[in-house]
N, C-alpha and C positions, 0 to 999 in steps of 0.2 A: 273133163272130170273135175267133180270135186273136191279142194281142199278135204273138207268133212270125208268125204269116200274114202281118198288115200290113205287119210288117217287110220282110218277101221281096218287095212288090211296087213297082216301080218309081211313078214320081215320076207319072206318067201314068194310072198303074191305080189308084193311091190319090187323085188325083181324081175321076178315075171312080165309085171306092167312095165317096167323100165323097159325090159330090152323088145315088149310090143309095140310101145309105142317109137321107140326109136328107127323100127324096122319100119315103121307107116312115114316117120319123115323122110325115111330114103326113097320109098313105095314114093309120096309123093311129091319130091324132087324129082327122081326120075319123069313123072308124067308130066312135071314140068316143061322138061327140056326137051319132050315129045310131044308139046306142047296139049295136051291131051288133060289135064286139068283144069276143070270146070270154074272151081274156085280157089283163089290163090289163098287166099287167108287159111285156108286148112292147113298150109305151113306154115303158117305162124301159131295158131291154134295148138296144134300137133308139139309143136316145141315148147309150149309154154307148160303144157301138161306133164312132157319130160322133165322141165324144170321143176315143177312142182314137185313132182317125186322125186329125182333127186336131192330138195330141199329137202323134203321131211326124211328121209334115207341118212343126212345128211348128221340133220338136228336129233336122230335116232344113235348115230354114233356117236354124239358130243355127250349126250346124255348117259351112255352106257363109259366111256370114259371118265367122265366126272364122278359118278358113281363108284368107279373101281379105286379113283387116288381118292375119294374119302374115304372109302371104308375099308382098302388095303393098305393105306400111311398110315392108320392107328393101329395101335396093339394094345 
């Protein structure tokens, strides 16, 4: 997935995408160890995608913070 993608999806859909795509690294760990997968790099792939989202998930809540102590410290 793309950067650009993840972006575009609301705060609910990238939940969603979070715990899909984490359920696919376990999926393909496991066929790891069952030796059953084709190509290894799709666990690396798979992870970095997770990362990805929880980067932007991440810089989604710093943003929503910083926003609250600016314009909840003033009166």
């Amino acid at each position: 997935m793309k950067i650009k993608e993840i972006r575009q999806l609301s705060d609910a859909e990238l939940a969603s995408e979070i715990g899909r795509l984490e359920r696919a690294v376990y999926d393909l760990r496991a066929q790891a160890v069952t030796e059953k997968l084709a190509d290894p790099t799709r666990i690396t792939k798979a992870k970095r995608d997770v990362a990805r989202c929880l980067t932007v998930r991440n810089q989604r809540a710093r943003e929503r913070a910083a926003a609250s102590q600016t314009s909840g410290g003033q009166a």
